[in-house]
N, C-alpha and C positions, 0 to 999 in steps of 0.2 A: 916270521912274517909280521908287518905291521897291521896291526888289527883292522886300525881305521881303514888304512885303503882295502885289507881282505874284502869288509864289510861294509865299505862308506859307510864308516858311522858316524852319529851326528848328534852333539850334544846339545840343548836348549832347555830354555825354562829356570827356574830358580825355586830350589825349596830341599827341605830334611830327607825326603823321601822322593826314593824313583821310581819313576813306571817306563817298564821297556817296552815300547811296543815291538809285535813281531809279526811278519805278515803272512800272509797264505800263500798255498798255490798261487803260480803265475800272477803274482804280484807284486808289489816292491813298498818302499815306505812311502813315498806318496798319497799311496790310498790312505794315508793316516791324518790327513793334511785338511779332511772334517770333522776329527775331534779331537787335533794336537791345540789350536788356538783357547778350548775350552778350560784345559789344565797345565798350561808353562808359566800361569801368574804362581804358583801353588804347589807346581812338582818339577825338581830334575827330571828330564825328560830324554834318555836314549834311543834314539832312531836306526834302523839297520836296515843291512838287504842279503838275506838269506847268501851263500857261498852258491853262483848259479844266475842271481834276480838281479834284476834292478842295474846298480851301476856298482855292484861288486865287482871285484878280479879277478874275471873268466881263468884267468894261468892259476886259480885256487884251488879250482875245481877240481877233484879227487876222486873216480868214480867208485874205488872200492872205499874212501871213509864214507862217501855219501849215500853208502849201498839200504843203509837202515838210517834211521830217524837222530841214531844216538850221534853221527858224525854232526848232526846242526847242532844237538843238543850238548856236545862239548863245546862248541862254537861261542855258543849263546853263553855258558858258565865263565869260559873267555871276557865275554864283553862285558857281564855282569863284573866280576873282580877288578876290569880294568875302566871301567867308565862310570858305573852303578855307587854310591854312595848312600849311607840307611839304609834303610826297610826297602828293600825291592819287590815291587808289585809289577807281574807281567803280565801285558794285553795282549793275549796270542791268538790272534785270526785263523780258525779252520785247522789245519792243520800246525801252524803253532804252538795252539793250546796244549796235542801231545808233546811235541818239542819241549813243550816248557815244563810239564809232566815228566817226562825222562832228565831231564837239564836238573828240578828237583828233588828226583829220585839220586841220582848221582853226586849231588852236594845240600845234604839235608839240613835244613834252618836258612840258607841262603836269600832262598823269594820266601816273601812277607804274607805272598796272598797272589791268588790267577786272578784273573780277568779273563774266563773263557767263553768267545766270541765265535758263535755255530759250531762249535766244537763237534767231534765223532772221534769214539775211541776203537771203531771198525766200522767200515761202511758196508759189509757184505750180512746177509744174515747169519743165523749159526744160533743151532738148536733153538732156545727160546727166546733169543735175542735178536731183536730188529734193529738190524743198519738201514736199511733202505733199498739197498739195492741183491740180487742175485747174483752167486758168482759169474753167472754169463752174462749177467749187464756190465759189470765191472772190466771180463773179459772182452767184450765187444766192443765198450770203451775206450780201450788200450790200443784195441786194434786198429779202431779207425784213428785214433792220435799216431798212432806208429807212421799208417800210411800216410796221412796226410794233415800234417799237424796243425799246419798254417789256417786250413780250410776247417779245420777240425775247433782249433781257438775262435776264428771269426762267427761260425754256426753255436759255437757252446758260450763263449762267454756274455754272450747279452741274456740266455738265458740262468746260468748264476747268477747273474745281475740280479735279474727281476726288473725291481724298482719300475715301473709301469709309472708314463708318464715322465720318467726323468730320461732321456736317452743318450745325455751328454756321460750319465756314471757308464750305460753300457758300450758306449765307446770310449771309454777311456780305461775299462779295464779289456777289452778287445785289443786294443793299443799295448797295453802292460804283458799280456798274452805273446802277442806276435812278435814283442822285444824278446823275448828270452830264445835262446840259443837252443833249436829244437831238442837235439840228442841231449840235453841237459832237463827239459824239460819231458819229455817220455821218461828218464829215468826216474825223475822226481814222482812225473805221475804213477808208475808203479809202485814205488816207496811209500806213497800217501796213500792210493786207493786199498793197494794189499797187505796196509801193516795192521792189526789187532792190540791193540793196547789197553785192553781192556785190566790184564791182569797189574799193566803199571798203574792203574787209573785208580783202581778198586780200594777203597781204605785211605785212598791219600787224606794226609788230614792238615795239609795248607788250607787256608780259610779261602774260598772262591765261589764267586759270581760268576753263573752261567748265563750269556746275554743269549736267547733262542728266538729267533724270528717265525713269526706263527705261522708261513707258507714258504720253506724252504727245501728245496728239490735236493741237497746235498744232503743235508743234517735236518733229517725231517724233526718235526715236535717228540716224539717218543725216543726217539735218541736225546735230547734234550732232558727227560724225566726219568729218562736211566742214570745219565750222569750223575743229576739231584741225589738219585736215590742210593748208588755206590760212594757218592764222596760224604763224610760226615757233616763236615762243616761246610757246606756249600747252601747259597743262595739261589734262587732258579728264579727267571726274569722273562715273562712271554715279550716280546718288541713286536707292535703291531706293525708287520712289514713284510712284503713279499720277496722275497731273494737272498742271497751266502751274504751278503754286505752289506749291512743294517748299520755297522761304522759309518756307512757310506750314505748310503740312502735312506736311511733314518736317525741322524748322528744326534739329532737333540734329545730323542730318547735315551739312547745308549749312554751318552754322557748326563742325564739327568738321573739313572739308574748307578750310574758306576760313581756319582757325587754321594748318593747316600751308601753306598758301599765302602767306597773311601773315607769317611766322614775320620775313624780312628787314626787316619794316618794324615788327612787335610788338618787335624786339630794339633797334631803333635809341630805343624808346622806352624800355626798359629797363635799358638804358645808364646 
């Protein structure tokens, strides 16, 4: 199958090194579209849409390769060998960031460096470990998206939003929500809320920036300083922002944070 159409993927920007971005639950590459203009003078730049999202090829969709995390994350190794050039650095939004975790766990040396954006390598608690949520918040979660998805996106997505004050971002990922094909997206959302990745997460030793929004209902602050503290080489970055989408509705931070992150690989292009 041809990759591009799998994935409408979409190449832009001009430089040595690439960054993929990758997007979250119920969202598509668009939402990437307030901090894509800050780095295409600077970086190859690959755009995608999860197998499922966006304006991908609903006939792609697989439910037993998509049953765990690792059918995206072959996906993603895919598009990296066939569009990605240099040092590949990945911006994985939410659930991405594990994607991109297992993507280089399975081909080691490939990505240069994460970009992990509200990341959670479990959302449920579990023994001394705080996700944020209770198995039966998670479970009730599921439920009420089973029943009623549509009602379910329009109620939930302005509050992963946040962003108070901005109401066009929470209508526009309410929008990006209600596009996706629901039985596609209930399966997703039990694959994201219920996967633990803590054990892929632990020790990795790719260099990454964790971007953590300082009032987020998904991926609270302490899920954020866990991360810090399992990966060696990781930089940890509060964004002073309330909601999952600080790309979004804080993007001058995020990209004035991931400029000094990037600085090793913005120099090797300006060489």
């Amino acid at each position: 199958m041809d990759l591009r159409h799998r994935n409408n993927v979409n190449v832009v920007g001009n430089g040595s090194s690439t960054l993929v971005f990758s997007h979250g639950f119920g969202c598509n590459q668009a939402m990437w579209n307030y901090l894509l203009p800050h780095f295409v003078e600077r970086f190859r730049v690959v755009l995608y849409d999860l197998v499922g999202a966006g304006l991908s090829d609903p006939a792609a969709y697989d439910k037993a390769k998509y049953a765990t995390l690792d059918g995206y994350a072959a996906d993603l190794n895919e598009i990296i060998d066939g569009f990605a050039s240099g040092p590949v650095i990945l911006v994985g939004h939410s659930v991405s960031a594990m994607i991109g975790t297992l993507a280089d766990r399975a081909a080691p040396g490939r990505i240069a460096a994460h970009v992990m954006i509200g990341p959670s390598p479990s959302y449920i608690d579990a023994d001394d470990y705080v996700g944020g949520f209770k198995p039966e918040d998670i479970q009730s979660l599921l439920d009420t998206l089973d029943s009623n998805y549509l009602g379910w996106s329009s109620t939930m997505a302005p509050v992963i939003m946040g962003a108070p004050g901005q109401p066009a971002l929470s209508e526009e990922l309410t929008n990006s929500f209600c596009r996706t094909e629901p039985e596609i997206a209930k399966q997703f959302a039990r694959v994201t809320f219920l996967s633990d990745n803590r054990a892929d997460i632990g020790g990795l030793t790719t260099p990454t920036l964790i971007l953590q929004s300082t009032d987020d209902l998904i991926a609270p602050v302490c899920v954020g300083e866990y991360l810090h503290r399992v990966l060696p080489h990781s930089r940890y970055c509060l964004i002073d922002n309330v909601g999952h989408c600080p790309h979004m509705s804080a993007a001058a931070a995020c990209a004035a944070a991931m400029d000094s992150f990037l600085m090793p690989w913005t120099a090797a292009h300006d060489q």
